[in-house]
C-alpha positions in Angstrom: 101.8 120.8 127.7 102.7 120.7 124.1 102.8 123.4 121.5 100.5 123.5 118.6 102.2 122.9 115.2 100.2 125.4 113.1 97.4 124.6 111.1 97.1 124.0 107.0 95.3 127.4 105.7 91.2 126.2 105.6 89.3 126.8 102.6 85.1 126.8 103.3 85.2 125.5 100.0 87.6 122.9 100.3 85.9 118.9 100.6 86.8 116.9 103.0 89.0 113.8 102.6 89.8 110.3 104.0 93.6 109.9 103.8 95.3 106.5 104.4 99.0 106.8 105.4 101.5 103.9 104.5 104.2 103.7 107.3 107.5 101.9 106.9 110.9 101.3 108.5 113.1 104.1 107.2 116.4 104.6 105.1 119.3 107.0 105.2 119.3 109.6 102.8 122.4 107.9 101.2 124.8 105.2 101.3 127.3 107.1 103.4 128.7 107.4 107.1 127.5 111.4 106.9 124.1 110.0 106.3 123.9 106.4 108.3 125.2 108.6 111.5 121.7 110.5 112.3 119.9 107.9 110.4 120.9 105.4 113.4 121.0 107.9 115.9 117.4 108.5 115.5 116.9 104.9 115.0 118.2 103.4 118.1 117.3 106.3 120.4 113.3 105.5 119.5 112.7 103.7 123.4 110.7 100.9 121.3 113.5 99.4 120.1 116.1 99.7 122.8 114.8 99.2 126.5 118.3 99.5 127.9 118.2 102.6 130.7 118.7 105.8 128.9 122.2 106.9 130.8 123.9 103.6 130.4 122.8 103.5 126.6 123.9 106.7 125.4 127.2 106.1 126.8 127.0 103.1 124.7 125.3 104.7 121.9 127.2 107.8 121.3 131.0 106.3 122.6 131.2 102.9 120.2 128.0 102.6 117.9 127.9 105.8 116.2 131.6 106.2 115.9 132.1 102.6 114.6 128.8 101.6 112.9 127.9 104.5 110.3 130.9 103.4 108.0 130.1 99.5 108.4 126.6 100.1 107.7 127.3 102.3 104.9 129.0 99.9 103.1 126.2 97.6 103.2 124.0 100.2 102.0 125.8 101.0 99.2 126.1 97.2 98.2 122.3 97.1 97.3 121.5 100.8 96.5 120.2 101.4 93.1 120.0 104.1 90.5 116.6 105.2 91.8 117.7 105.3 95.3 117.3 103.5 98.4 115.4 100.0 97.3 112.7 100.1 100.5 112.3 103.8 99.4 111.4 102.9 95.6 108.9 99.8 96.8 107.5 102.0 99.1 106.8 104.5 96.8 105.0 102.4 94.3 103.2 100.7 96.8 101.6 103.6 97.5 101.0 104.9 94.0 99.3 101.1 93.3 97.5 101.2 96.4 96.3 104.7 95.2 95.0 103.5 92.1 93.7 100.3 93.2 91.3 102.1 95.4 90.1 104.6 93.0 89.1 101.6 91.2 87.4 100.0 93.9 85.2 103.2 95.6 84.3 106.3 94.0 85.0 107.7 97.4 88.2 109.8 96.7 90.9 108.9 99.1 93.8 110.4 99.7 97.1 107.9 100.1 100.4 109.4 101.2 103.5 107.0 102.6 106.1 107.9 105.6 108.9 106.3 107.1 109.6 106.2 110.8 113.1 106.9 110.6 114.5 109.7 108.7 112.3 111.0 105.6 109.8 111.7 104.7 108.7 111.8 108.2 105.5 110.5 110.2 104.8 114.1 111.0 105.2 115.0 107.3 103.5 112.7 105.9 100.5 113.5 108.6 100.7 117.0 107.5 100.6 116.3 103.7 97.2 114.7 104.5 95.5 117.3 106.2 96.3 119.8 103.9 94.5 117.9 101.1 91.3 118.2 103.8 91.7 115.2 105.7 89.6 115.0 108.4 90.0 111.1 108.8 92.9 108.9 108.7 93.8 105.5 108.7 97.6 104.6 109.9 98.5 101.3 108.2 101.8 100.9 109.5 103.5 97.8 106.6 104.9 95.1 109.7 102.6 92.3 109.0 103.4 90.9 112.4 103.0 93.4 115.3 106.0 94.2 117.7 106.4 96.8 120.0 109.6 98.0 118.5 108.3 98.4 114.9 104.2 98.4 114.5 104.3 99.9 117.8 106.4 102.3 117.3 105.2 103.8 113.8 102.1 104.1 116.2 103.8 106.1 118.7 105.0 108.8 116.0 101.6 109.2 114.9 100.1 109.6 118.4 102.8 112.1 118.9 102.2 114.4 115.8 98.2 114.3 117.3 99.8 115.3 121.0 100.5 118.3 118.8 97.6 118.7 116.6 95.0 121.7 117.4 92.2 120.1 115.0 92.9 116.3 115.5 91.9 114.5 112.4 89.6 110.9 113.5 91.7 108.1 113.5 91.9 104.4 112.7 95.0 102.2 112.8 95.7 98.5 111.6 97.5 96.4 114.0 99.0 93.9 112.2 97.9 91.6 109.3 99.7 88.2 109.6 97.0 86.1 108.6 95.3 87.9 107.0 93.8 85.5 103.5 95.0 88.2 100.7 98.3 88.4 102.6 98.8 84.8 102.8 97.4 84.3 99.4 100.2 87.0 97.5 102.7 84.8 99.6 101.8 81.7 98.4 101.6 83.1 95.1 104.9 84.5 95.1 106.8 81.8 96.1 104.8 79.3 93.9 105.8 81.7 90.7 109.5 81.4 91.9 109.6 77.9 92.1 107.8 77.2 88.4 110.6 79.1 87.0 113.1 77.9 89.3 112.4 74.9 90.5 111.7 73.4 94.0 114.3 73.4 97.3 114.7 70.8 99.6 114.0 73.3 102.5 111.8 76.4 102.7 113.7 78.9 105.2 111.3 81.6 106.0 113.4 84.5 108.1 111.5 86.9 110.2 113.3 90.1 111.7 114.5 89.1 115.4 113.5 91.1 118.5 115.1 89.9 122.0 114.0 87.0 123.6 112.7 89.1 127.0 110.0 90.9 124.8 108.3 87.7 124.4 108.1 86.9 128.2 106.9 90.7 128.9 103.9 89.9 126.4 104.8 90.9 123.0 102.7 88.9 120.7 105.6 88.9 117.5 106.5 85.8 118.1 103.5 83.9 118.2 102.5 86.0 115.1 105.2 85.2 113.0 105.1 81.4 113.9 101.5 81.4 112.9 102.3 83.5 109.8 104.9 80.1 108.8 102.6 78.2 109.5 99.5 79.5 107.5 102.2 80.0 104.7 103.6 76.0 105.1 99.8 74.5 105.0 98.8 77.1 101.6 102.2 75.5 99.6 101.5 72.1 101.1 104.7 71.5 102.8 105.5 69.3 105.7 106.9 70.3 109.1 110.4 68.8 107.6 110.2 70.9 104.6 110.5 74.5 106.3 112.1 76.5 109.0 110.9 79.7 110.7 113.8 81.9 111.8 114.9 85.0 113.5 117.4 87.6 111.3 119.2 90.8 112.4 120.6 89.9 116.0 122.5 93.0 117.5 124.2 92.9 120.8 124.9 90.2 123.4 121.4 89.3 124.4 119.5 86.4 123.8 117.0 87.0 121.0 114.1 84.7 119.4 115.7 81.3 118.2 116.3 79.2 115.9 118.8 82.4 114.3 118.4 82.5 111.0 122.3 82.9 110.4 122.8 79.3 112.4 119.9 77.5 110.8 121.2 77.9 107.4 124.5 76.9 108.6 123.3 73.9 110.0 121.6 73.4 107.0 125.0 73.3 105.2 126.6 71.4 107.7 124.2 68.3 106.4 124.3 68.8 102.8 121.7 70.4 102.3 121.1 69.9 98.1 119.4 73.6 98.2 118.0 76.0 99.9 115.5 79.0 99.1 114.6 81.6 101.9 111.6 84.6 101.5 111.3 86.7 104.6 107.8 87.2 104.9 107.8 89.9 107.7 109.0 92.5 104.7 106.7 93.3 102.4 109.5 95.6 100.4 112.7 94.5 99.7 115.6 96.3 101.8 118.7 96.0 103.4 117.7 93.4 105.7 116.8 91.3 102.6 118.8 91.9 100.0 122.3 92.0 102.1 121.6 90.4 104.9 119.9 87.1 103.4 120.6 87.1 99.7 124.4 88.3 100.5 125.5 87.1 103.9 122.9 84.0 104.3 124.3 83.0 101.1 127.5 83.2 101.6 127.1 81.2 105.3 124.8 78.1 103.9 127.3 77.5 100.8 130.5 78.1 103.5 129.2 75.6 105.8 129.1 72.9 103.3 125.4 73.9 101.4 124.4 73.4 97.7 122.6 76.0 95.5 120.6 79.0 97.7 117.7 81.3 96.1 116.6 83.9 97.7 112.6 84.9 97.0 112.1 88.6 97.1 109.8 90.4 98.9 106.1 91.0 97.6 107.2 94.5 96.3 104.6 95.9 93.4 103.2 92.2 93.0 99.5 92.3 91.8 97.8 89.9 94.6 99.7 91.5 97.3 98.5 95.2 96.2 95.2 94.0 96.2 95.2 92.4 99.5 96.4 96.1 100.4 93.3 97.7 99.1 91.8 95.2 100.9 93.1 95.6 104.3 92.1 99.3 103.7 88.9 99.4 102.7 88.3 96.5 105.7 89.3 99.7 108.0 87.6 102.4 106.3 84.6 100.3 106.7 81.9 102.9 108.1 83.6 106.1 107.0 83.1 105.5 103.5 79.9 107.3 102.3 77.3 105.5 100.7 76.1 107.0 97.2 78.6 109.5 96.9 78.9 112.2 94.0 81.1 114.7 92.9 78.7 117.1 91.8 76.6 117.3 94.4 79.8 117.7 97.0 80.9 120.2 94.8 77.7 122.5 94.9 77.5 121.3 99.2 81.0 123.1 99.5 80.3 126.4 97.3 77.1 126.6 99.7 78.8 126.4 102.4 81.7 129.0 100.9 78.8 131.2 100.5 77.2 131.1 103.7 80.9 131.8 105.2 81.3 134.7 103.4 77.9 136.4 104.1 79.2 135.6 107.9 82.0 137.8 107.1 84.3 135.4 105.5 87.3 135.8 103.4 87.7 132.5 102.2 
C-alpha cells in the first residue's frame, strides 16, 4: 500500500480550477555524460519502453549502455543545444504558454495549463503537484505523441496513474489518447509543409519519418503502427500527392531486433542510390523539434541520402509555436474538457461563492 505524498495547504476561500497538463518526452539537464547518465537510466528502465526481462537487462543496461552511451549521446546533444537550453525544452515551454493564452481567449472559464516531461524535469509528479496547488480539482493529461504507443503515450499515462496511486484527494481525471487524425492536426501539417515548399520549392519525394518501436509490439496489439500509416496517409491526400511521391518511415532503431520497416536511415539511402534530384523529410510524430529531429534527420539523414548518391535534402521542422497547430491544441482541449466547463461562468459571483464559504468555515471553527 502506498504512502500519501502530503497535500497542498487548502484555503476555504480558494476556487477551484481545471488544469490541463502538457506531457512530453524528456531531456537531460545538459549536454553532458554527468547529465545523459541518469537521464537514460531513468529512460530505459521505464518497463514501456524495454520489455526485455529485468535481470538480463540491467546486466545489459548498467555493464555497456550506461558506461558507453552517456558520452555518445552527449555529443549529440550538444550538436543541437541552444542558448536557451534544451530545444524540446524551449518548444515545450511555449507551447504551453500559447496554449495558455489561446484558451483564455476561447472560454472565460480560467484554466490552469502547466507542462511535464516524462523523463527527467520537470517531472509528471511535479507538474501534477503544481496543478493542485492552484486548486485543481480536475485534470486533463494531454500527453503530446500524436500517435499512441505503449512505450511513449502509454507511458506518460503510467506516471500520472502513479502520482494518483499516491494522491489522498485524487483530482477527476480525463486523458487524450492520441490525436493522429485529428482535422486541426492534419490541417497545421499540411500547412506547414505547404509554407516550406512556397519558399523553398517542391521535392521529388516527401519522406515522412515516424519514431520506430520493435516490430513484436505490433503483433502483441499496439495500434502505433497503423496510426502512423494512417497519419501519412491523411497528410499525402491533404497536399495532393501520389503514392509515388512519399514514403512513411521508422527512425531511431536501437538494438538488434527487428523494428517497424521501411527504416528511415535505408529509405533515404535507397533514395540516393537512384538519384534521387531531392529530398525533403518532416517527422510528423514530433510536434517539437528535438534531438530525434534535428540530429538524427536533419544531420545524420542528411548526411546518408547525399553519401549514397542523393541531390539536395530539406528538412521541415516540427510544428513548434506555429499558429494553426496551437489552435488545433486548444482545440483538442476544449474537445476533452467538454462537460466540465461551466456554463455562464463569472468571476464575481465565484468570488463572493468562496468568501461564503470561507465564512461558514470559520464560524465552524476554521482557521482558514
Amino acid at each position: 500500500m502506498p504512502s500519501f505524498q502530503p497535500e497542498p495547504a487548502y484555503r476555504h476561500d480558494q476556487p477551484q480550477r481545471i488544469g490541463v497538463l502538457l506531457i512530453n518526452l524528456g531531456t537531460p539537464a545538459a549536454p553532458t555524460a554527468r547529465a545523459l547518465r541518469p537521464y537514460l537510466r531513468e529512460f530505459l528502465s521505464d518497463r514501456r519502453v524495454v520489455e526485455i526481462p529485468r535481470p538480463i537487462w540491467w546486466l545489459i543496461l548498467n555493464g555497456i549502455i550506461l558506461t558507453v552511451r552517456p558520452k555518445k549521446s552527449a555529443e549529440k546533444y550538444a550538436s543541437i543545444w541552444t542558448p536557451e537550453g534544451s530545444p524540446l525544452l524551449v518548444h515545450t515551454l511555449r507551447q504551453t504558454e500559447l496554449l495558455r493564452e489561446a484558451l483564455r481567449q476561447r472560454t472565460p472559464v480560467p484554466l490552469v495549463v502547466e507542462y511535464a516531461m516524462r523523463y527527467g524535469g520537470p517531472s509528471v509528479a511535479q507538474g501534477m503537484t503544481r496543478l493542485r496547488e492552484q486548486g485543481c480539482t480536475r485534470v486533463l493529461a494531454l500527453p503530446l505523441y500524436p500517435q499512441y504507443a505503449a512505450s511513449s503515450a502509454g507511458s506518460a499515462l503510467d506516471a500520472v496513474f502513479r502520482v494518483l496511486l499516491k494522491t489522498r484527494n485524487m483530482p477527476e481525471l480525463r486523458t487524450v489518447r492520441h490525436f493522429h487524425d485529428h482535422p486541426g492536426y492534419i490541417a497545421a501539417l499540411r500547412q506547414s509543409v505547404q509554407s516550406y515548399w512556397a519558399e523553398h520549392g517542391r521535392p521529388d519525394v516527401l519522406v515522412m519519418s515516424f519514431h520506430g518501436v520493435p516490430r513484436r509490439t505490433l503483433d502483441l496489439g499496439d495500434p502505433y503502427h497503423c496510426e502512423c500509416q494512417k497519419t501519412g496517409r491523411l497528410l499525402a491526400e491533404a497536399l495532393g500527392l501520389t503514392p509515388a511521391q512519399y514514403r512513411v518511415c521508422f527512425q531511431s532503431r536501437f538494438g538488434r531486433a527487428e523494428w517497424l520497416k521501411p527504416y528511415t536511415a535505408e529509405t533515404l539511402k535507397e533514395l540516393g542510390r537512384t538519384k534521387t534530384r531531392r529530398v525533403d523529410v518532416i517527422c510528423p510524430g514530433f510536434v517539437a523539434d528535438c534531438l530525434e529531429t534535428l540530429e538524427e534527420i536533419a544531420m545524420e539523414g542528411k548526411a546518408e541520402f547525399l553519401n549514397a548518391g542523393g541531390g539536395e535534402y530539406h528538412y521541415i521542422p516540427a510544428l513548434n509555436e506555429r499558429p494553426l497547430w496551437i489552435q488545433a491544441l486548444a482545440d483538442l482541449t476544449l474537445t476533452h474538457l467538454a462537460g466540465w466547463l461551466p456554463e455562464g461562468w463569472d468571476a464575481s459571483a465565484e468570488t463572493a461563492e468562496c468568501e461564503q464559504r470561507l465564512q461558514r468555515a470559520r464560524a465552524l471553527g476554521a482557521k482558514t
